[in-house]
C-alpha positions as CSV (number, residue, x, y, z in Angstrom):
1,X,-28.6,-39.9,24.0
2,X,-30.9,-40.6,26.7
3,X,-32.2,-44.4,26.6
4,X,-36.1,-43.4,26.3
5,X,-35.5,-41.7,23.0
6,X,-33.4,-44.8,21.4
7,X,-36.5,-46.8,22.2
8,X,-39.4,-43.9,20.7
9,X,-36.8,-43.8,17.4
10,X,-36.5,-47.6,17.6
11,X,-40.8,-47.9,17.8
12,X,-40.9,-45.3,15.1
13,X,-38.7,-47.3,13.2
14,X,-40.8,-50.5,13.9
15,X,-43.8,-48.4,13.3
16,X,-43.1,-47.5,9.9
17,X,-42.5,-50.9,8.7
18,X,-45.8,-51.7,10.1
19,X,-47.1,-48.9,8.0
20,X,-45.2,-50.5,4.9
21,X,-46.3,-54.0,5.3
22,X,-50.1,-53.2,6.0
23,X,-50.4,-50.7,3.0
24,X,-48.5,-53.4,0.4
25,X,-50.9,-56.3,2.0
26,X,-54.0,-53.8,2.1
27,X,-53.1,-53.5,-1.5
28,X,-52.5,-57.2,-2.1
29,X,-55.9,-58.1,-0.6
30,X,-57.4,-55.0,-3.2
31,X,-56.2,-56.9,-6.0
32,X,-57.6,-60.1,-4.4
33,X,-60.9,-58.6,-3.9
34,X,-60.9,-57.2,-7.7
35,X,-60.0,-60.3,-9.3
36,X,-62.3,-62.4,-7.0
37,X,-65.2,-59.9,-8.4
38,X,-64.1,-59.6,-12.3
39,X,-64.2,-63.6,-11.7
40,X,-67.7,-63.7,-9.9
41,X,-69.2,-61.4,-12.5
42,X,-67.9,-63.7,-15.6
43,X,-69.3,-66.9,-13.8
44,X,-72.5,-65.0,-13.3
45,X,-73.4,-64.3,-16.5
46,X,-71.9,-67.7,-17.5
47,X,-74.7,-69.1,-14.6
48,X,-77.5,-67.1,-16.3
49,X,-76.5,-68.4,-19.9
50,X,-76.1,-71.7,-18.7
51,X,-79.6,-71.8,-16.8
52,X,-81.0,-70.8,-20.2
53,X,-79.1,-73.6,-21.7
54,X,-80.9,-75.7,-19.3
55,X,-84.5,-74.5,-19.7
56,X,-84.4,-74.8,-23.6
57,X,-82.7,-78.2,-23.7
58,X,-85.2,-79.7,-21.1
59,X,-88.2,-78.3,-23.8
60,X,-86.6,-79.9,-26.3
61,X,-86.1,-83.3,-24.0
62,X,-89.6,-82.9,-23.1
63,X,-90.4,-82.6,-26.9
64,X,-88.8,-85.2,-28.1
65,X,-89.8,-87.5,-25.3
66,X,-93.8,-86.6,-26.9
67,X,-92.5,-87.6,-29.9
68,X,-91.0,-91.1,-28.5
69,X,-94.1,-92.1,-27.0
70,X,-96.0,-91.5,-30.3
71,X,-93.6,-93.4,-31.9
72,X,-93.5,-96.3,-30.2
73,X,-97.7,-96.6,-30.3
74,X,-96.9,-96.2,-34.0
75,X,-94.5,-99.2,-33.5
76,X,-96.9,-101.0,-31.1
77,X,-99.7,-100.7,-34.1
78,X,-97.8,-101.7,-36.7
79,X,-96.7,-105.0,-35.0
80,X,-100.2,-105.7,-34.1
81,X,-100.9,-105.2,-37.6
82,X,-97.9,-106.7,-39.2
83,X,-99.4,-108.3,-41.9
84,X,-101.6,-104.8,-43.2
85,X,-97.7,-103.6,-43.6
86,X,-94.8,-103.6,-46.1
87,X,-91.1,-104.5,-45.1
88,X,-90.2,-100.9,-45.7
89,X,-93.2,-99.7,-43.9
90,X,-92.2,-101.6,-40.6
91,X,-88.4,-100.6,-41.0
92,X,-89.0,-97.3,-41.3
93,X,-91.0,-97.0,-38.3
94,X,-88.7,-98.8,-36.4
95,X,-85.6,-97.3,-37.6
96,X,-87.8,-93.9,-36.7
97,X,-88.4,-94.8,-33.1
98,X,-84.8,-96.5,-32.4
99,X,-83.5,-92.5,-34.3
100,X,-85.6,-90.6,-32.1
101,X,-84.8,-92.6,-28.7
102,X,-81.1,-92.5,-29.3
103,X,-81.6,-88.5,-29.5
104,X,-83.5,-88.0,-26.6
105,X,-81.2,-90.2,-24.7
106,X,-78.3,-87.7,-25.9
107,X,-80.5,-84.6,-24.9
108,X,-81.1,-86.2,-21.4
109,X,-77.2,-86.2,-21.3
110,X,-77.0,-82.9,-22.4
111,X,-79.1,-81.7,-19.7
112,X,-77.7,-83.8,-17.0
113,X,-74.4,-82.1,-17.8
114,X,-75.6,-78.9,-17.7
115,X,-77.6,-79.0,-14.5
116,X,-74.0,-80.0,-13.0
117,X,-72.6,-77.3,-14.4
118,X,-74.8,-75.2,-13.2
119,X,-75.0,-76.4,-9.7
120,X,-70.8,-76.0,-10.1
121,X,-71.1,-72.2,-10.9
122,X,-73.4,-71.8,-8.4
123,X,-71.2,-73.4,-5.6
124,X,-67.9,-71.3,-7.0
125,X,-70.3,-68.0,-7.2
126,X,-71.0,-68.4,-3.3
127,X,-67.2,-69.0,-2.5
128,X,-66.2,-66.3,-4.3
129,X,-68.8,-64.1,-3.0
130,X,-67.5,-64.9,0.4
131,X,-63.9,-63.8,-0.7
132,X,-65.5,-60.6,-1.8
133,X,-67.1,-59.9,1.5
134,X,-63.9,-61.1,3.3
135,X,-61.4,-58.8,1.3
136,X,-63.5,-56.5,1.6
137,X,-64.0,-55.8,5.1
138,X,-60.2,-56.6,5.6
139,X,-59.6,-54.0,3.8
140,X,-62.4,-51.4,5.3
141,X,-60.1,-52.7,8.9
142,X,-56.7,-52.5,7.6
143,X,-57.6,-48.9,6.4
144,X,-58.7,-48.0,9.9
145,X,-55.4,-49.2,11.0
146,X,-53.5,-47.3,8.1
147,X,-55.4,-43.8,9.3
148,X,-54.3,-44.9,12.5
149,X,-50.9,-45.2,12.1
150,X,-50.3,-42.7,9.6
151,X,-52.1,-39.7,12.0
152,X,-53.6,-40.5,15.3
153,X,-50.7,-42.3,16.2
154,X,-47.7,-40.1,15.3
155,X,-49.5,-37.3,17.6
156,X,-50.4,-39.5,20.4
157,X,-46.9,-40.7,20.5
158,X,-45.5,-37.1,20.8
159,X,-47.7,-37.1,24.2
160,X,-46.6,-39.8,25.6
161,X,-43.6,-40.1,28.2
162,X,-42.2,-43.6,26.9
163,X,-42.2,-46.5,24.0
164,X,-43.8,-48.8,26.7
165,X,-46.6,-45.7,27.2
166,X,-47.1,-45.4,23.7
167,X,-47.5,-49.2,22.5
168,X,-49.9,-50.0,25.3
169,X,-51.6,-46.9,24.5
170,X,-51.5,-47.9,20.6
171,X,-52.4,-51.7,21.4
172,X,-55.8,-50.6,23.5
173,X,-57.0,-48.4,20.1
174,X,-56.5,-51.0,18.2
175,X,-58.3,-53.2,19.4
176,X,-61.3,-50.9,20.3
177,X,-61.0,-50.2,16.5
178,X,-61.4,-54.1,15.8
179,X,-64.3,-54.4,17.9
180,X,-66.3,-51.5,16.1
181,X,-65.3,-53.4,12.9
182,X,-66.4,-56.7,13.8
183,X,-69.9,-55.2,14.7
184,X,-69.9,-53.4,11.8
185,X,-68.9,-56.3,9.7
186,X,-71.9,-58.2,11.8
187,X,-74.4,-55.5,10.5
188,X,-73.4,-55.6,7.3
189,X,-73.7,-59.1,7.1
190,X,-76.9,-60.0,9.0
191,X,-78.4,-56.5,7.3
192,X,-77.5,-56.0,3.6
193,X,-75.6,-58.5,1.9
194,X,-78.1,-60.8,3.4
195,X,-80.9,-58.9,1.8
196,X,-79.0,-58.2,-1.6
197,X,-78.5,-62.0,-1.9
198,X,-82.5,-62.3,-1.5
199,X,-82.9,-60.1,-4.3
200,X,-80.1,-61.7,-6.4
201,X,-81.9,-65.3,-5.8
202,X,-85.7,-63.1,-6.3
203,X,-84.1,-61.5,-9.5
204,X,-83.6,-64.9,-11.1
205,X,-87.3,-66.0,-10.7
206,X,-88.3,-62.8,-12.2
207,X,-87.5,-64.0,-15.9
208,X,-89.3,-67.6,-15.2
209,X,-92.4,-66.0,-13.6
210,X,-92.8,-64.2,-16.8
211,X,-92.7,-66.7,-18.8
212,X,-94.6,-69.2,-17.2
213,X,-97.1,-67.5,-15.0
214,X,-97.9,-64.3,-17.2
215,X,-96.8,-59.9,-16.6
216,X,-98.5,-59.7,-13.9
217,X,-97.2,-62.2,-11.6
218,X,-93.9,-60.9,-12.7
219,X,-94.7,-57.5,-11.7
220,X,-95.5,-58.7,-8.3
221,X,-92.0,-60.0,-8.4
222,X,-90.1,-56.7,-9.2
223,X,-92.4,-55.0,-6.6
224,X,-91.0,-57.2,-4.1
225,X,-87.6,-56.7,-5.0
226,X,-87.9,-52.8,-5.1
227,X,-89.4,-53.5,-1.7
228,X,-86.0,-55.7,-0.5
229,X,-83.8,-52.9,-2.3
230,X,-85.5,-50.2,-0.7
231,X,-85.0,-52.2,2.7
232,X,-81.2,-52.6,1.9
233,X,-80.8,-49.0,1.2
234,X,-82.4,-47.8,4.4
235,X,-80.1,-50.7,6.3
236,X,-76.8,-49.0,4.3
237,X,-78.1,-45.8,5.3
238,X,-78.4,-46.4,9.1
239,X,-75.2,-48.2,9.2
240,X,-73.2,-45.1,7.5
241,X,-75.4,-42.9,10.6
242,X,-74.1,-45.1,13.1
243,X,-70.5,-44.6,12.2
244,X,-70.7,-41.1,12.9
245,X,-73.5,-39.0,12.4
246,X,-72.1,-35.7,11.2
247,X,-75.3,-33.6,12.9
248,X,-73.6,-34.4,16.3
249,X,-71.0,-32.4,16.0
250,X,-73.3,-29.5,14.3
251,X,-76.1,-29.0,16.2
252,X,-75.8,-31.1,19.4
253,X,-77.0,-34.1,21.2
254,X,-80.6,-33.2,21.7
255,X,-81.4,-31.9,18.3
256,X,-79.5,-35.1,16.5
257,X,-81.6,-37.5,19.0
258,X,-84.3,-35.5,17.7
259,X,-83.5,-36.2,14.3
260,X,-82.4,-40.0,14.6
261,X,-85.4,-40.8,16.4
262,X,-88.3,-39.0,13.6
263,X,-86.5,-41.0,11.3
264,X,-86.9,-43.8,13.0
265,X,-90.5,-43.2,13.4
266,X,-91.1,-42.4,10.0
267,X,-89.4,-45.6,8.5
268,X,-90.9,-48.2,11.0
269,X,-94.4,-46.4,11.2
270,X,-94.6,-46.5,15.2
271,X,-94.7,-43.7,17.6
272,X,-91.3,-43.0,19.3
273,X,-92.4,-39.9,21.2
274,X,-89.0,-37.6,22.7
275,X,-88.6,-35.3,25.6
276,X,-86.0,-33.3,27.1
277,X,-85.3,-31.6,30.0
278,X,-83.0,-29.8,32.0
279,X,-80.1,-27.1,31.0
280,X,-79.9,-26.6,27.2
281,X,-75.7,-27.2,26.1
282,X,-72.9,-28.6,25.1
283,X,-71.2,-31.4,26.1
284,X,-67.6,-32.9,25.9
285,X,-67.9,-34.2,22.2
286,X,-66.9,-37.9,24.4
287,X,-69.7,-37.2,26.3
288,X,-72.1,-36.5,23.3
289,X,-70.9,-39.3,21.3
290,X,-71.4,-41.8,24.0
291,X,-75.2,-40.8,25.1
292,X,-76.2,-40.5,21.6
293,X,-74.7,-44.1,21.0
294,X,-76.5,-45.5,24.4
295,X,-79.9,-44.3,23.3
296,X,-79.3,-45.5,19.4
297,X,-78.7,-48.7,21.1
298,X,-81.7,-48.8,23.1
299,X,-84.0,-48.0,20.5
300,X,-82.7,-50.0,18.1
301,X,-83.2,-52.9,20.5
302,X,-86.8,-51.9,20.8
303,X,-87.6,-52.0,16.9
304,X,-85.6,-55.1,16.0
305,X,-86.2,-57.5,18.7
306,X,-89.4,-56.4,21.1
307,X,-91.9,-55.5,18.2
308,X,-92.9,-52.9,19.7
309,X,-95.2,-50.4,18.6
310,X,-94.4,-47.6,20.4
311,X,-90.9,-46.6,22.8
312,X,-90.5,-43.1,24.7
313,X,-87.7,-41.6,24.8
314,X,-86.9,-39.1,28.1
315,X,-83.6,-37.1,28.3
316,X,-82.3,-35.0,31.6
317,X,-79.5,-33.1,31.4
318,X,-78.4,-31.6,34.9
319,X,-75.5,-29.7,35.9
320,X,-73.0,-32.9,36.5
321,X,-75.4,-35.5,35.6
322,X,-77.2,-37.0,32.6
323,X,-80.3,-39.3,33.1
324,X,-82.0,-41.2,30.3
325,X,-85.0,-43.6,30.0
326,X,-86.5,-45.8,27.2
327,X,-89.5,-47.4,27.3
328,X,-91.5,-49.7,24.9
329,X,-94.6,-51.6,25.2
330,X,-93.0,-54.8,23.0
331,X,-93.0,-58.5,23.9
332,X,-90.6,-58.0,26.5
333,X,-87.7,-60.7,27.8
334,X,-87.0,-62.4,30.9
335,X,-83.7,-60.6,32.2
336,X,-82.5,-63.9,34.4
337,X,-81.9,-65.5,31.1
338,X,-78.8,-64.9,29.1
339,X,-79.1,-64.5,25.5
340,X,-76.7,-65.6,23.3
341,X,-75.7,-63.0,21.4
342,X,-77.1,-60.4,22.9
343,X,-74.4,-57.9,21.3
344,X,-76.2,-54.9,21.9
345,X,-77.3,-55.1,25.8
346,X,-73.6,-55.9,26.9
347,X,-72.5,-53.3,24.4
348,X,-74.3,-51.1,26.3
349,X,-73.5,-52.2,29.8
350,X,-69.9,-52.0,29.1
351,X,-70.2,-48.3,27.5
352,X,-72.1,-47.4,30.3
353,X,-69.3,-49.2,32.7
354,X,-66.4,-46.6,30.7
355,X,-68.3,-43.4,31.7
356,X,-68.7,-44.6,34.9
357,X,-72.5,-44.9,35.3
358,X,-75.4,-47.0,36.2
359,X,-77.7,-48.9,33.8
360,X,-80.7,-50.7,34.6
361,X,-83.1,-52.8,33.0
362,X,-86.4,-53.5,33.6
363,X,-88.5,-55.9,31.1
364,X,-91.0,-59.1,32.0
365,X,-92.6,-61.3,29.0
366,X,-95.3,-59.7,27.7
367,X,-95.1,-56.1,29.5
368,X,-92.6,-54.5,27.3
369,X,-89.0,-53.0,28.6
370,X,-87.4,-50.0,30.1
371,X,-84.0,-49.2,30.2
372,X,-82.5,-46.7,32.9
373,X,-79.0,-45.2,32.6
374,X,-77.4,-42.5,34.6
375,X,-73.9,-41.1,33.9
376,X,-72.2,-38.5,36.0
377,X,-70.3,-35.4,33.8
378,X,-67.0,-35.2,35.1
């Protein structure tokens, strides 16, 4: 047997034990993320009962320290006055005072030990909401890698001339599969979980606002919080389009720009106005995936960062070459400074570095942006 096909049975071999060890750890990490959230949900309700616990035994603190102070002007009076008083007068009033002070005392401990546990289940609810988050986008990655390995892989592999072809092969996907995942997993954090914990934390308020400051302040609160939902959902929403927006592969490049970018209008109220030129077809689905991505980029970089009010969008297709400009009146950046961060300009750059094009960008403080790019169709 020829020596290249003991090594592609031997990284079969190897392969499938991958396959076996990631599904019986993705389902490890599955049980870790259900347990961490049965847990999370018992502590929060046990939080919410225990911050009513607090709130009634402070009223009654705050009551029975009322009744303390009267006492003890009661007391006060009466020892002015001792001799307008019988024995079991002063007794009483003493024995009163000394009776109500030893219970307030044991409703101030009650309610010290009750703010720390409160403050407890509030410190193991954020750990565990982090194990949550963690679990889960582990397993939204080892997935990936399962529908990897189980598919792409086994036909790529058929293609190739040799193990060593096939594992750098497998190694580069990977890894461009880990990078879409941690900018997902960015997103995700920085976008919705950050807003859903707002309207946990706005959520709580909404109970004390109605009791202390009346409906209608409350109902400013849940308006608010629709408001923060409604913001989430749009950022879920987006995030789902930018994994792969199914009207790409239906109708085209032009018409989905079209699309994403009236949607974008319509959500942010600004005026994103799109034109097109040149031959009307189809590109390599590479191709179409890559421009629409570039642009999506672009314009999102516009409406987060530059506050702009308006971007154009201008799209050339020629017969071996694809030209795009977007332009926006925002705030604008000074380009001979690097950003920390900047995820989204070098995400571009390097994108536009794979398809072998040209990207430039022009922006000054104060005089908005625009972004060239040029890729050749091979």
């Amino acid at each position: 047997m020829p020596e290249s096909k003991i090594g592609e049975k031997a990284l079969d071999s190897i392969i499938q034990e991958m396959i076996d060890t990631v599904t019986n750890s993705k389902d490890e990490i599955f049980q870790i993320g259900e347990q961490s959230r049965n847990e999370f949900e018992q502590l929060d309700r046990e939080l919410n009962d225990t911050k009513k616990q607090v709130v009634e035994i402070i009223d009654a603190g705050d009551s029975l320290e009322r009744q303390v102070r009267f006492s003890r002007m009661r007391l006060s009076e009466v020892s002015k006055h001792f001799d307008r008083y019988s024995e079991q007068e002063i007794r009483e009033v003493y024995e009163q005072t000394h009776q109500l002070q030893m219970q307030l005392s044991v409703k101030r401990e009650q309610e010290k030990q009750l703010r720390e546990r409160r403050d407890e289940l509030e410190r193991r609810l954020r750990k565990l909401e982090d194990t949550v988050e963690r679990a889960d986008a582990l397993g939204g990655k080892i997935s990936v890698v399962l529908n990897y390995l189980n598919d792409d892989f086994r036909q790529v592999s058929e293609a190739l001339e040799d193990a060593k072809e096939k594992q750098a092969f497998g190694l580069q996907i990977i890894e461009a599969q880990e990078e879409e995942r941690r900018r997902l997993s960015r997103e995700i954090h920085d976008g919705p979980a950050q807003m859903l914990a707002n309207v946990m934390l706005r959520s709580d308020l909404i109970d004390r606002t109605f009791r202390q400051r009346g409906v209608n302040e409350a109902l400013k609160e849940i308006k608010e919080v629709r408001g923060m939902v409604r913001s989430a959902l749009y950022e879920v929403r987006r995030i789902i389009y930018d994994l792969r927006p199914m009207a790409l592969d239906d109708l085209g490049l032009v018409p989905t720009l079209k699309k994403y970018l009236a949607t974008i209008e319509e959500y942010n109220n600004m005026d994103i106005p799109f034109t097109a030129y040149g031959e009307d077809k189809r590109l390599d689905p590479k191709y179409e995936v890559a421009l629409f991505r570039l642009v999506q980029e672009a314009v999102q970089n516009a409406v987060k960062h530059a506050e702009a009010s308006k971007i154009e969008v201008k799209f050339e297709l020629k017969r071996s070459l694809v030209n795009i400009i977007v332009k926006d009146d925002g705030r604008g950046f000074d380009t001979s400074q690097k950003k920390e961060k900047s995820f989204g300009l070098v995400g571009m750059k390097e994108r536009v570095e794979m398809l072998d094009g040209e990207i430039s960008i022009d922006s000054k403080l104060g005089s908005g942006t625009i972004i060239m790019i040029q890729v050749p169709l091979n």
